[in-house]
PQR file of N, CA, C, O and H, with PARSE charges and radii, in Angstrom:
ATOM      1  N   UNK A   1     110.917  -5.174 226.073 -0.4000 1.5000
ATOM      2  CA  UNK A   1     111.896  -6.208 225.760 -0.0000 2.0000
ATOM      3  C   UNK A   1     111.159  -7.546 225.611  0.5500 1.7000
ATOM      4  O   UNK A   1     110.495  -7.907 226.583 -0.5500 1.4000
ATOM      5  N   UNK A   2     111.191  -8.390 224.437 -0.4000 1.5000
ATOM      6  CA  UNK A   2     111.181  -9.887 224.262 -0.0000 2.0000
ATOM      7  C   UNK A   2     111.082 -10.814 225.114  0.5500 1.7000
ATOM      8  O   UNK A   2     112.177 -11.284 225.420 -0.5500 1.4000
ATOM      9  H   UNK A   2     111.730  -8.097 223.648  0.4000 1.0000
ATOM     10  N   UNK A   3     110.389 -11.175 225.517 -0.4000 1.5000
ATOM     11  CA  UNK A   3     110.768 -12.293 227.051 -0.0000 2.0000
ATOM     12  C   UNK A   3     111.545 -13.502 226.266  0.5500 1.7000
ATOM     13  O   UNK A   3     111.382 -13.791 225.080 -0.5500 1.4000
ATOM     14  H   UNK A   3     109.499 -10.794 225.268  0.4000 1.0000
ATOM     15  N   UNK A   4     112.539 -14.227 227.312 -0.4000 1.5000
ATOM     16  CA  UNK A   4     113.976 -14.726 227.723 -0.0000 2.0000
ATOM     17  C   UNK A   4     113.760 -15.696 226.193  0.5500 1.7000
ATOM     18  O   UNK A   4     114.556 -15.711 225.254 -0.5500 1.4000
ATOM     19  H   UNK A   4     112.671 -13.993 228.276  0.4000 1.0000
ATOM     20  N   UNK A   5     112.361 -16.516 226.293 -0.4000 1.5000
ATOM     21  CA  UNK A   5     111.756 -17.952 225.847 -0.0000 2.0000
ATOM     22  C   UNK A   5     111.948 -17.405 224.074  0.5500 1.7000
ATOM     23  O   UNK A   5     112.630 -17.984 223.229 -0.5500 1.4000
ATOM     24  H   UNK A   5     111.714 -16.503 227.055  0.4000 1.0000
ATOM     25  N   UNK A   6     111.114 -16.127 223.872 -0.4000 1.5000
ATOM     26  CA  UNK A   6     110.690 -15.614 222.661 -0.0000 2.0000
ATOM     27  C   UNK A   6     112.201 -15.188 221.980  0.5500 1.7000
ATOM     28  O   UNK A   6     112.314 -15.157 220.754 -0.5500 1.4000
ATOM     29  H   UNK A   6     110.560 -15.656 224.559  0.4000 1.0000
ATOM     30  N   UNK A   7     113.293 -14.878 222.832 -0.4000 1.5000
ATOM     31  CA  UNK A   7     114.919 -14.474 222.113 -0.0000 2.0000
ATOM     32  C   UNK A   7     115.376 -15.877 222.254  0.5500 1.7000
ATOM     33  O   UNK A   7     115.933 -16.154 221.191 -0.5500 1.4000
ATOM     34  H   UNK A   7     113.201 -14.903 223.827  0.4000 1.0000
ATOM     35  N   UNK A   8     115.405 -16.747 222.938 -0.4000 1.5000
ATOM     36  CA  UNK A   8     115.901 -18.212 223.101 -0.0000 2.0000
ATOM     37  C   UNK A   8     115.793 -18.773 221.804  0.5500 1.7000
ATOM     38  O   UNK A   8     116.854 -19.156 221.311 -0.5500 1.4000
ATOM     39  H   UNK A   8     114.953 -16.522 223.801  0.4000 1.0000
ATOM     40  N   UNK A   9     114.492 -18.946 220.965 -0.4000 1.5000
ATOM     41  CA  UNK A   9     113.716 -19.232 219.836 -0.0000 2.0000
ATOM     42  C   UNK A   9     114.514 -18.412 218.870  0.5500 1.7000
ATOM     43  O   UNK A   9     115.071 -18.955 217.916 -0.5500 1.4000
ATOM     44  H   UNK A   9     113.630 -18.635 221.366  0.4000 1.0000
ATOM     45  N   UNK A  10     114.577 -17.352 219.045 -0.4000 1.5000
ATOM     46  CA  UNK A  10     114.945 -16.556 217.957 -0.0000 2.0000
ATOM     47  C   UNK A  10     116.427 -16.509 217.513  0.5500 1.7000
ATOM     48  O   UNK A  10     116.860 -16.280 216.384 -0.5500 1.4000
ATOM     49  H   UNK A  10     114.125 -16.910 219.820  0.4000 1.0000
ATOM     50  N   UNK A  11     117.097 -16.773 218.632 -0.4000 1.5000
ATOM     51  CA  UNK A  11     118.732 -17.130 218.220 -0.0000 2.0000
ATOM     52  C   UNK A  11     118.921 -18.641 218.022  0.5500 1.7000
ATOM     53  O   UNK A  11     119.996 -18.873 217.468 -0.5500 1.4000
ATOM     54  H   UNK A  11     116.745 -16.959 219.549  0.4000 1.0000
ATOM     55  N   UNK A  12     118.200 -19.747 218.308 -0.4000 1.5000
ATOM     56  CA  UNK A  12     118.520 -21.247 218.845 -0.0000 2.0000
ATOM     57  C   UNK A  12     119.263 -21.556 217.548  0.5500 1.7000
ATOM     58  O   UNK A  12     120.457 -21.855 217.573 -0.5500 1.4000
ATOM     59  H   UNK A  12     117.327 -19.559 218.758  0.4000 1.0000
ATOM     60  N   UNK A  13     118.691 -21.498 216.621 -0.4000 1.5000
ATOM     61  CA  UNK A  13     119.034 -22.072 214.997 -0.0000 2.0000
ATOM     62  C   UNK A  13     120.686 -21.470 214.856  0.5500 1.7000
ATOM     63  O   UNK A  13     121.617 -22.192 214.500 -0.5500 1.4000
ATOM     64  H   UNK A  13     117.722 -21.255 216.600  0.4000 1.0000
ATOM     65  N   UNK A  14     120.761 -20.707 215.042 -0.4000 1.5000
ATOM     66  CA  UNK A  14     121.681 -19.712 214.642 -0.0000 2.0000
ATOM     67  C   UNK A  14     122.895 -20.113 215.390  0.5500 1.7000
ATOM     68  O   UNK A  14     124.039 -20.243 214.956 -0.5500 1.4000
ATOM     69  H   UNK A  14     120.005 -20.120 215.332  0.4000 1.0000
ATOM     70  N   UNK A  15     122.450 -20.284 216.573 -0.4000 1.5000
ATOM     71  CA  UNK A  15     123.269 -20.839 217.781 -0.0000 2.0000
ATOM     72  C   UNK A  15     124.143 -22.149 217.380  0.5500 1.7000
ATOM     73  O   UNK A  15     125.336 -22.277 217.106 -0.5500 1.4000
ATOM     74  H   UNK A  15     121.520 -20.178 216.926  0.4000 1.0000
ATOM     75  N   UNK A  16     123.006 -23.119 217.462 -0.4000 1.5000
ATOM     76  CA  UNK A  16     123.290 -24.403 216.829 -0.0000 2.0000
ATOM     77  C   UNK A  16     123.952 -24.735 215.861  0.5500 1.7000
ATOM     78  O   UNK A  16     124.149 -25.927 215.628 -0.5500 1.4000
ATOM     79  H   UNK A  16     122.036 -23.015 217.685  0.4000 1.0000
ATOM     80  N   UNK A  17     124.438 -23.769 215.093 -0.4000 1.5000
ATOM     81  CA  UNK A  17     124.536 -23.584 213.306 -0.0000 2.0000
ATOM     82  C   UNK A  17     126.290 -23.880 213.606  0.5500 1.7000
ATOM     83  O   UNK A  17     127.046 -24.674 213.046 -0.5500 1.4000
ATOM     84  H   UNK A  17     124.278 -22.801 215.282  0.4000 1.0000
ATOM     85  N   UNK A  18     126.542 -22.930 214.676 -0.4000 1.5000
ATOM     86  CA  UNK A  18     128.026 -22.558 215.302 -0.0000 2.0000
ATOM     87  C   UNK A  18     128.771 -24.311 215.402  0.5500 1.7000
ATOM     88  O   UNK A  18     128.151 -25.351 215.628 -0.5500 1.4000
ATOM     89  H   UNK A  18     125.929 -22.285 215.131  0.4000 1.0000
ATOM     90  N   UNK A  19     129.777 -24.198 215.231 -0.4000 1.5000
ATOM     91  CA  UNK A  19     130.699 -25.570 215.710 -0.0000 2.0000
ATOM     92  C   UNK A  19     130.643 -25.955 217.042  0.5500 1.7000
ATOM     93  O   UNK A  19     130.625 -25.164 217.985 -0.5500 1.4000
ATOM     94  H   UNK A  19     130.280 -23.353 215.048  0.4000 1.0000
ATOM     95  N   UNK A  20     130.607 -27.519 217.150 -0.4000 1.5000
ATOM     96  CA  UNK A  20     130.379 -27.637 218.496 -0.0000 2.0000
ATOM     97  C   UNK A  20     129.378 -27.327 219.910  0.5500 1.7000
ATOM     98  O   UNK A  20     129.477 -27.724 221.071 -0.5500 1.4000
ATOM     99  H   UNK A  20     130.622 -28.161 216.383  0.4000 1.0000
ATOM    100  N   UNK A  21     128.428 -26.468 219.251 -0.4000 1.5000
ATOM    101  CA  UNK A  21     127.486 -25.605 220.071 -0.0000 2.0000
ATOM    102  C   UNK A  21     126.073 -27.119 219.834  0.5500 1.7000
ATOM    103  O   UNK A  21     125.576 -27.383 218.739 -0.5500 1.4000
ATOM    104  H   UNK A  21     128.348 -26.146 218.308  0.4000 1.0000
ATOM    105  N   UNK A  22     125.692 -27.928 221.278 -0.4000 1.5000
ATOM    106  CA  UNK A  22     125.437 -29.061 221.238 -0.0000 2.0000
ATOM    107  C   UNK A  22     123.631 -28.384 221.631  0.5500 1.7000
ATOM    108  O   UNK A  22     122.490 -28.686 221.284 -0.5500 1.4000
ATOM    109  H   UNK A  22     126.096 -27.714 222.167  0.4000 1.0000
ATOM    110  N   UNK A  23     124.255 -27.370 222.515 -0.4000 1.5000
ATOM    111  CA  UNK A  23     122.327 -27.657 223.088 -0.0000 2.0000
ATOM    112  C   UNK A  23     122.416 -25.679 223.686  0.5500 1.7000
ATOM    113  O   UNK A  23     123.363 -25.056 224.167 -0.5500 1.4000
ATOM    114  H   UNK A  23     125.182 -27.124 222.797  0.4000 1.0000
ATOM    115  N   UNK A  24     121.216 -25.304 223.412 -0.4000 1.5000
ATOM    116  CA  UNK A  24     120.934 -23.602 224.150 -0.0000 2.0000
ATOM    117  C   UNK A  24     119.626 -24.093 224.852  0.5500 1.7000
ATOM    118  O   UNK A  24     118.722 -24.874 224.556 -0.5500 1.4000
ATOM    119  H   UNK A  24     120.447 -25.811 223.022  0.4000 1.0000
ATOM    120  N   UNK A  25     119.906 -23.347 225.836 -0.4000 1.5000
ATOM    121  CA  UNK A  25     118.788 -23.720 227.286 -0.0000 2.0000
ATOM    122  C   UNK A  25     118.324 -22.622 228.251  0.5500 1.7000
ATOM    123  O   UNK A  25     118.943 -21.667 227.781 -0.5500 1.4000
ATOM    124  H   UNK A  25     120.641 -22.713 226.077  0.4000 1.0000
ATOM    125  N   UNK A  26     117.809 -22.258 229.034 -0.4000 1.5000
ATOM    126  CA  UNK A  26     117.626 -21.392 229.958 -0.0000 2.0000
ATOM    127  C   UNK A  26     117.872 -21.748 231.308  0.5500 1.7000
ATOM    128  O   UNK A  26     117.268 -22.642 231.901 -0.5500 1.4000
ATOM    129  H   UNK A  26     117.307 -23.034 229.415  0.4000 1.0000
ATOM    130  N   UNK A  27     118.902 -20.930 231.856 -0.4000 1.5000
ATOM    131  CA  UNK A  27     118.774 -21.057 233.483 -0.0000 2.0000
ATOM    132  C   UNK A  27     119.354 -19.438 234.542  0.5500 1.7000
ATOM    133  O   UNK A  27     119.382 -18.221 234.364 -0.5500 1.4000
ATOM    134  H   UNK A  27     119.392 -20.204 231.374  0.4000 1.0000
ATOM    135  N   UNK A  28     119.594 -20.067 235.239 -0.4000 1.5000
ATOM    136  CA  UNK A  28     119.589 -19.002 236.627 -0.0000 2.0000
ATOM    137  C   UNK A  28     120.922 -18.269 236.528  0.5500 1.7000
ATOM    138  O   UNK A  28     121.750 -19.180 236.516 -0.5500 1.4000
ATOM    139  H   UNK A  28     119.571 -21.056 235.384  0.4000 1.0000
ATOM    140  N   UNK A  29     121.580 -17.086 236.449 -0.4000 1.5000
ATOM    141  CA  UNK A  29     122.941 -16.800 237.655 -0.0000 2.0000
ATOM    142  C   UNK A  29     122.448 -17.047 239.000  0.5500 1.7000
ATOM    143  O   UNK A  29     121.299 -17.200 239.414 -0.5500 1.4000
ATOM    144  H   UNK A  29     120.907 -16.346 236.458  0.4000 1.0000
ATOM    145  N   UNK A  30     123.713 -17.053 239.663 -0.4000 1.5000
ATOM    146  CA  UNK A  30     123.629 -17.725 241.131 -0.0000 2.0000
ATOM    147  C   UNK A  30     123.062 -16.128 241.581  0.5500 1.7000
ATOM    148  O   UNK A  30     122.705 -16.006 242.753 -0.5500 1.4000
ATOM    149  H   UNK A  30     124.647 -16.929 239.326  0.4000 1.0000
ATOM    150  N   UNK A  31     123.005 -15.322 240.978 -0.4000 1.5000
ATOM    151  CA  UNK A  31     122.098 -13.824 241.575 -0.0000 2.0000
ATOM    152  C   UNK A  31     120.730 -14.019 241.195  0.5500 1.7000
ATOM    153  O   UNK A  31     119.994 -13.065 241.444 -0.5500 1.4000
ATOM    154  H   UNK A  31     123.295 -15.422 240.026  0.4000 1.0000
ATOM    155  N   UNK A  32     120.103 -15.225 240.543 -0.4000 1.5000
ATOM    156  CA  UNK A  32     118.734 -15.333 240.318 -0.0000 2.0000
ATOM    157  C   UNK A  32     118.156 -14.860 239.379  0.5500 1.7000
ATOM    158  O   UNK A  32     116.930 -14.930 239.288 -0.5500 1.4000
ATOM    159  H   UNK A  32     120.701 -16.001 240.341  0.4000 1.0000
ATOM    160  N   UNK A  33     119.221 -14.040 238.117 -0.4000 1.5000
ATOM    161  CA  UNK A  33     118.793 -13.495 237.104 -0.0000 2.0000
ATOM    162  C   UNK A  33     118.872 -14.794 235.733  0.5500 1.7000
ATOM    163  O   UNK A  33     119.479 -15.862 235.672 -0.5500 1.4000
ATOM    164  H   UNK A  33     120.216 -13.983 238.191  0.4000 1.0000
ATOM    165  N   UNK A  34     117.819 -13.982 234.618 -0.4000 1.5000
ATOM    166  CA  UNK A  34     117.686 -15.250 233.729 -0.0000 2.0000
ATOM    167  C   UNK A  34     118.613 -15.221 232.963  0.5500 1.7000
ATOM    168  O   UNK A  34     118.959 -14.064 232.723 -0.5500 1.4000
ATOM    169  H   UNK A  34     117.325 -13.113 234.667  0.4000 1.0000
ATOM    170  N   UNK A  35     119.464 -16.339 232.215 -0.4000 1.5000
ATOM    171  CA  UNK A  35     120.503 -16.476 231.191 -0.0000 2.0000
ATOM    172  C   UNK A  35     120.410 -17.264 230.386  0.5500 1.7000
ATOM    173  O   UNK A  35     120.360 -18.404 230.848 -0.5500 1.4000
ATOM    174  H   UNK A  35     119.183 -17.279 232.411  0.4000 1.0000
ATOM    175  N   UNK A  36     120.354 -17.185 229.202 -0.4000 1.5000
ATOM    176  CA  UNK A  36     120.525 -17.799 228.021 -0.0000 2.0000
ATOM    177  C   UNK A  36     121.827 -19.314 227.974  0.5500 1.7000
ATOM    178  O   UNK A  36     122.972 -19.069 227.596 -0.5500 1.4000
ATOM    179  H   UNK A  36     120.395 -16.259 228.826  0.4000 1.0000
ATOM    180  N   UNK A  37     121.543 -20.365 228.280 -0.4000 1.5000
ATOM    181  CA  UNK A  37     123.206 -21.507 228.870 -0.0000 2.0000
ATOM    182  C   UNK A  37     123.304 -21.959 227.130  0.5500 1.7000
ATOM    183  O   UNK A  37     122.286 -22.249 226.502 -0.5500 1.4000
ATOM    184  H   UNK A  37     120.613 -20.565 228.587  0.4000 1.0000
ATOM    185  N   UNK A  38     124.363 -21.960 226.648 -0.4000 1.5000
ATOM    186  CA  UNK A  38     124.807 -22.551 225.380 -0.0000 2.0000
ATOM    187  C   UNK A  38     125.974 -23.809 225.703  0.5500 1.7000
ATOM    188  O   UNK A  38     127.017 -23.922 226.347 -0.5500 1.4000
ATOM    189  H   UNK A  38     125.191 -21.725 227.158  0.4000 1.0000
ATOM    190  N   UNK A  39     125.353 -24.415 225.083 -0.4000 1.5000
ATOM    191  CA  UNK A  39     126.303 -25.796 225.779 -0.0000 2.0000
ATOM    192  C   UNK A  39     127.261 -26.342 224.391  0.5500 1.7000
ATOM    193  O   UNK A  39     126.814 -26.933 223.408 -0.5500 1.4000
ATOM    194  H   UNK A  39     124.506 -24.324 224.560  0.4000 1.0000
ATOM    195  N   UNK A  40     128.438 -26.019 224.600 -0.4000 1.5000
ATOM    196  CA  UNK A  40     129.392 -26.914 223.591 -0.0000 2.0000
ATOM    197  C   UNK A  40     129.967 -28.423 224.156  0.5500 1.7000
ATOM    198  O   UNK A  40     129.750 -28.864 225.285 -0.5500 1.4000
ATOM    199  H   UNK A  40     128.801 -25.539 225.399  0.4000 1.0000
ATOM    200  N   UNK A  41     130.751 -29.098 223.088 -0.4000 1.5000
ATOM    201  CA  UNK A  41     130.765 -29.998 222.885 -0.0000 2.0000
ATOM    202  C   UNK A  41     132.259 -30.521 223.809  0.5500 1.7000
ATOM    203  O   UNK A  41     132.380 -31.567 224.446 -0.5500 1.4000
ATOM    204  H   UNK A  41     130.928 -28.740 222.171  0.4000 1.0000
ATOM    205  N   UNK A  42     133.218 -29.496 223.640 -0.4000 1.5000
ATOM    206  CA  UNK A  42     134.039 -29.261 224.197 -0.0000 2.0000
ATOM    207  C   UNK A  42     134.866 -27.800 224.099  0.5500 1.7000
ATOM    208  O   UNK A  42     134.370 -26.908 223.411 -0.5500 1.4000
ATOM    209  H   UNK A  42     133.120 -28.646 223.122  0.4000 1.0000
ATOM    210  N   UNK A  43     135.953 -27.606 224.699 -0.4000 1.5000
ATOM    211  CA  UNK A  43     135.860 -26.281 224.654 -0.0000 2.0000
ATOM    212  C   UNK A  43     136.712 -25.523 223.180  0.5500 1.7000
ATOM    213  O   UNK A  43     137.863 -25.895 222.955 -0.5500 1.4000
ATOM    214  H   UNK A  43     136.357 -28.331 225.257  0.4000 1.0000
ATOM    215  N   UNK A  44     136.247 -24.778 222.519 -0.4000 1.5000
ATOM    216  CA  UNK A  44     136.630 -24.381 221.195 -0.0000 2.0000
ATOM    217  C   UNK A  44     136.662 -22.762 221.042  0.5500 1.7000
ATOM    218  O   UNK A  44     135.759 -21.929 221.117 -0.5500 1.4000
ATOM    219  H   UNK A  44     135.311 -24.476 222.702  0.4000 1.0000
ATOM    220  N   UNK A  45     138.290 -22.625 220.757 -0.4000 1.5000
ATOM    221  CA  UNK A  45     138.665 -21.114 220.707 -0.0000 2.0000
ATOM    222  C   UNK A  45     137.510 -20.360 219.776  0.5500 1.7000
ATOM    223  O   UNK A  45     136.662 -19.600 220.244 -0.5500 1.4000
ATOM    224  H   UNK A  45     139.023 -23.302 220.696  0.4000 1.0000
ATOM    225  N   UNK A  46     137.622 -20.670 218.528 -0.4000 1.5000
ATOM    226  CA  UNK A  46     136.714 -19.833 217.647 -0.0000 2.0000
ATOM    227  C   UNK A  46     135.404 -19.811 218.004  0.5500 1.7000
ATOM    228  O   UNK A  46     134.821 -18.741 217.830 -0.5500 1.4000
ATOM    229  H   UNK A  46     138.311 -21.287 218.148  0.4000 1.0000
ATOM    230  N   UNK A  47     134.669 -20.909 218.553 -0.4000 1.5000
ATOM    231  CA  UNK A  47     133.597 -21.125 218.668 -0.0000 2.0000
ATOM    232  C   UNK A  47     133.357 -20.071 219.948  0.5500 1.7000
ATOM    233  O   UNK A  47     132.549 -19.168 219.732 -0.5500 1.4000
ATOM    234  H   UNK A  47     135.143 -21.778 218.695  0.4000 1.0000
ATOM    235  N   UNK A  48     133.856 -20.105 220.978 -0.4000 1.5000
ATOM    236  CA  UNK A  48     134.090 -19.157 222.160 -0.0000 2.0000
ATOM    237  C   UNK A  48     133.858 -17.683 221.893  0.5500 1.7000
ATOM    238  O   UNK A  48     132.959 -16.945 222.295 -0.5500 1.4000
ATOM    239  H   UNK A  48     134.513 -20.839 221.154  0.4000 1.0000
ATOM    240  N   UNK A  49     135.321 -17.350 220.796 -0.4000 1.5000
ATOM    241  CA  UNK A  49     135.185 -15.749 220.523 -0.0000 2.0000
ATOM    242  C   UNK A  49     133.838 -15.627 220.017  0.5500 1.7000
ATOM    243  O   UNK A  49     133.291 -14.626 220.481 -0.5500 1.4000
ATOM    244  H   UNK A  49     136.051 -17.950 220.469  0.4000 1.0000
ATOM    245  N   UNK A  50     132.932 -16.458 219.035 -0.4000 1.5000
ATOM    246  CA  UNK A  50     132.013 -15.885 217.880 -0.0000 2.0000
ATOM    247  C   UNK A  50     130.360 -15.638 218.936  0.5500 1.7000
ATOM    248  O   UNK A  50     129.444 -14.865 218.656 -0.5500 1.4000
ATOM    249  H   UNK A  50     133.377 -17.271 218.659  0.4000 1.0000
ATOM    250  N   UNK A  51     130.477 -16.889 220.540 -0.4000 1.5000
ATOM    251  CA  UNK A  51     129.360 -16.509 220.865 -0.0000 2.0000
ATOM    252  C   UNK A  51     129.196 -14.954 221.675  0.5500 1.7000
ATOM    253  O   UNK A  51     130.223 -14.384 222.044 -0.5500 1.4000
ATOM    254  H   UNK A  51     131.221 -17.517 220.767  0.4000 1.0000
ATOM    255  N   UNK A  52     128.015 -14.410 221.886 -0.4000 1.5000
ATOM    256  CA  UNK A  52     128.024 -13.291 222.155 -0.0000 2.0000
ATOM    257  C   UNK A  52     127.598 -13.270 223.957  0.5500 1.7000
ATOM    258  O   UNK A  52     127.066 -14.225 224.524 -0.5500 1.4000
ATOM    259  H   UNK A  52     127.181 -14.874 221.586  0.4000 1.0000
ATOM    260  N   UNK A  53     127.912 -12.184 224.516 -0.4000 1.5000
ATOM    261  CA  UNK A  53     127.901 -12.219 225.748 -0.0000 2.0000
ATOM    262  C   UNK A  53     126.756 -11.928 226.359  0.5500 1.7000
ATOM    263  O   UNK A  53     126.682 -11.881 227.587 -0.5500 1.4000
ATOM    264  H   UNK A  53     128.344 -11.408 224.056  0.4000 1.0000
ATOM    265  N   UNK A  54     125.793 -11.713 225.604 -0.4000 1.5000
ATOM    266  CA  UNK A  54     124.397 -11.261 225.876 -0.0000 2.0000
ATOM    267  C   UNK A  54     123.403 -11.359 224.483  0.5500 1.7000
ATOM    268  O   UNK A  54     123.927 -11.198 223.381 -0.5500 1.4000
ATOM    269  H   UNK A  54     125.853 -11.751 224.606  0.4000 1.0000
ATOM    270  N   UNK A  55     122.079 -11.607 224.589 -0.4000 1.5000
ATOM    271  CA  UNK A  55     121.574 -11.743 223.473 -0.0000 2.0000
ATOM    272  C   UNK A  55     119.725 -11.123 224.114  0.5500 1.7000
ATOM    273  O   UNK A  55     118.870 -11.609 224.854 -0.5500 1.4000
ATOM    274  H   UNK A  55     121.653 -11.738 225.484  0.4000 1.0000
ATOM    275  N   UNK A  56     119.877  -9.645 223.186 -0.4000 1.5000
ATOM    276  CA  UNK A  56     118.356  -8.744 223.459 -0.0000 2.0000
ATOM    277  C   UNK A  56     118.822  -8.165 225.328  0.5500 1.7000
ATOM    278  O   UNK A  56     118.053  -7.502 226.023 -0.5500 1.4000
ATOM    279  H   UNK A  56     120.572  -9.250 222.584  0.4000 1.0000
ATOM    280  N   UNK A  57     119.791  -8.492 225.640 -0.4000 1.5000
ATOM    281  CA  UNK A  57     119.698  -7.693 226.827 -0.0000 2.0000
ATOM    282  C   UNK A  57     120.116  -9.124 228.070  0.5500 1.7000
ATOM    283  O   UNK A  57     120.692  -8.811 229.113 -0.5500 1.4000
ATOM    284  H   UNK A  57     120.416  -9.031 225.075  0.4000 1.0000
ATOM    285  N   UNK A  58     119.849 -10.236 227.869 -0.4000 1.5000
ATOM    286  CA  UNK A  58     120.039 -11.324 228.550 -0.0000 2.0000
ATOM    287  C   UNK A  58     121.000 -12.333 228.521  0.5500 1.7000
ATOM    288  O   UNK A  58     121.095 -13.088 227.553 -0.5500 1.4000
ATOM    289  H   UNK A  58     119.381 -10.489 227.023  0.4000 1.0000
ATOM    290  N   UNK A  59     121.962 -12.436 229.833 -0.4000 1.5000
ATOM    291  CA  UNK A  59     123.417 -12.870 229.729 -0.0000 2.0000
ATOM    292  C   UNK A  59     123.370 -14.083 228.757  0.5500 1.7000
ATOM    293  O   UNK A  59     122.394 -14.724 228.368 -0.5500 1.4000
ATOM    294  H   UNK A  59     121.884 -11.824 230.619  0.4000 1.0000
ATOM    295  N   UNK A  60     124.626 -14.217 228.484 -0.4000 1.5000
ATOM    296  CA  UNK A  60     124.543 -15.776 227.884 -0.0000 2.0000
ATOM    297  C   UNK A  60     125.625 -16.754 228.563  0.5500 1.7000
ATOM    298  O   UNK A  60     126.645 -16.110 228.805 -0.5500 1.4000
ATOM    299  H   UNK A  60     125.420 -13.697 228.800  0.4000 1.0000
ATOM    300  N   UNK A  61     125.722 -17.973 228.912 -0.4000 1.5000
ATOM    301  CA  UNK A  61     126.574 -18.539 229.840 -0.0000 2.0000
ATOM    302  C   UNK A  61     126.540 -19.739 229.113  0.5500 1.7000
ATOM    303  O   UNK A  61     125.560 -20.444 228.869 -0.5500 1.4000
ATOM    304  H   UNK A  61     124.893 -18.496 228.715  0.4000 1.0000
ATOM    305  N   UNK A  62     128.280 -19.971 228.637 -0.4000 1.5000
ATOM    306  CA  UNK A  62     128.680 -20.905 228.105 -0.0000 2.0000
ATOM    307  C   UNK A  62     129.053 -21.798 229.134  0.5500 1.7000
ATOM    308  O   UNK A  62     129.514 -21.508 230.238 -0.5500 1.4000
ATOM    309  H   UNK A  62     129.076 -19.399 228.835  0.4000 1.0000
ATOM    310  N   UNK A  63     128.730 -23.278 228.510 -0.4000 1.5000
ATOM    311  CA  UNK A  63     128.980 -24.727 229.563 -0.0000 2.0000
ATOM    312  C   UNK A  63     129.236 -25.540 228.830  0.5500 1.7000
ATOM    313  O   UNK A  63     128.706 -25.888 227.774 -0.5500 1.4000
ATOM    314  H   UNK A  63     128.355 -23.514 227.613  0.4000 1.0000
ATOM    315  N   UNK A  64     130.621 -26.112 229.713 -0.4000 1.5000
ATOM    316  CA  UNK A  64     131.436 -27.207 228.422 -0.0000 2.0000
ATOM    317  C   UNK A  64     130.469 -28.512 228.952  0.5500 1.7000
ATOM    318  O   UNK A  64     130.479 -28.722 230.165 -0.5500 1.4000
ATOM    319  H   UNK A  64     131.051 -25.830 230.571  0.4000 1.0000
ATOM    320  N   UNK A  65     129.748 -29.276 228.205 -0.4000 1.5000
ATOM    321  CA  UNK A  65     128.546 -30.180 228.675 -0.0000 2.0000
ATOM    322  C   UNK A  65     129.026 -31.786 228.538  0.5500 1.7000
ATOM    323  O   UNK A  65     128.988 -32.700 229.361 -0.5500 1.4000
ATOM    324  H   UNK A  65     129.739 -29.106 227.220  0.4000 1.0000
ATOM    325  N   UNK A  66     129.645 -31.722 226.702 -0.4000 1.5000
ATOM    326  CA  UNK A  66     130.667 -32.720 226.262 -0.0000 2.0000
ATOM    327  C   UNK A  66     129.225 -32.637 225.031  0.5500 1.7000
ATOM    328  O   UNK A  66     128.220 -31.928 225.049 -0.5500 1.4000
ATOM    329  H   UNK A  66     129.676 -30.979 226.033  0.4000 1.0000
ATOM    330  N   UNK A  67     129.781 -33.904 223.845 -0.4000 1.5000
ATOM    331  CA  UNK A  67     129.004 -34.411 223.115 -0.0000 2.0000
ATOM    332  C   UNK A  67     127.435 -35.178 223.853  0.5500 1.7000
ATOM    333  O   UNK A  67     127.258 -35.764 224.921 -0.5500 1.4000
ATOM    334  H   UNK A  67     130.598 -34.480 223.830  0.4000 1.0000
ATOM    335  N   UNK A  68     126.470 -34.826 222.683 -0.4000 1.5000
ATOM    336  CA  UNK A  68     125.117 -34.974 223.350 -0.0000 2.0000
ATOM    337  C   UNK A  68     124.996 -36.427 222.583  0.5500 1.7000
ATOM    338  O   UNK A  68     125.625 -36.501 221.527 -0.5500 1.4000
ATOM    339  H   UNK A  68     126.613 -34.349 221.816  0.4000 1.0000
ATOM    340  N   UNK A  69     124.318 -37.490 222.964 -0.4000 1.5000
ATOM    341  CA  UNK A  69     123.929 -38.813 222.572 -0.0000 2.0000
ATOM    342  C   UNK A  69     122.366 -38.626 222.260  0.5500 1.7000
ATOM    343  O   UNK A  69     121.641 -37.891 222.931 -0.5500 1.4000
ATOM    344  H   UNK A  69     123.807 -37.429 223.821  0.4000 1.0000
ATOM    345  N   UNK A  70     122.111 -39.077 221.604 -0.4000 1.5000
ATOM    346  CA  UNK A  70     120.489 -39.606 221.137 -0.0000 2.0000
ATOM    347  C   UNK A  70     120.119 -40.746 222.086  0.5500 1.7000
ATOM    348  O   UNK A  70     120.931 -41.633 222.349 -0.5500 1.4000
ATOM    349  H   UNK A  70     122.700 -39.673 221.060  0.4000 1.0000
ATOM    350  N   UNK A  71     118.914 -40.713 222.585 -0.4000 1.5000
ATOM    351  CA  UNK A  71     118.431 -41.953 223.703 -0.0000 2.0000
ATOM    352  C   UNK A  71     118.315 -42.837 222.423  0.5500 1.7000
ATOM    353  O   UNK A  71     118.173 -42.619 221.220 -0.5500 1.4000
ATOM    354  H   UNK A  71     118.254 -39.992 222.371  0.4000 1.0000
ATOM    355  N   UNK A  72     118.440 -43.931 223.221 -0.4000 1.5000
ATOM    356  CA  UNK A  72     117.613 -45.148 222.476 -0.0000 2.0000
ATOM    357  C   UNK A  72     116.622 -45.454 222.441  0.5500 1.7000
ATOM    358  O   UNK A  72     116.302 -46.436 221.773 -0.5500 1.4000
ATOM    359  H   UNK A  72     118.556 -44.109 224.198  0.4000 1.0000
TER
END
């Protein structure tokens, strides 16, 4: 299997492409396993159904984050 970083890369574009889908990241379940975090903008029915619940074998965990700002 792909490690977490090398499928992260490989869906990100694709991810991003989706409505509202602001930022894809890597972090923990509270069981210590690795997950794919997709962060929307706010929360969006279609956008919801279309992401997938796992991607190569590794959960994916949606987080309503809000709109992302550019630093100054």
């Amino acid at each position: 299997m792909a490690g977490i970083r090398e499928v992260k890369a490989a869906y990100e574009a694709r991810l991003l492409a989706l409505p509202g889908v602001v930022s894809v990241g890597l972090g923990r379940s509270p069981e210590g396993e690795d997950v794919i975090v997709v962060g929307l903008d706010r929360a969006r029915p279609r956008t919801l159904a279309a992401l997938p619940k796992a991607l190569a074998g590794y959960p994916v965990r949606i987080e309503i984050t809000g709109p992302v700002k550019p630093l100054d």
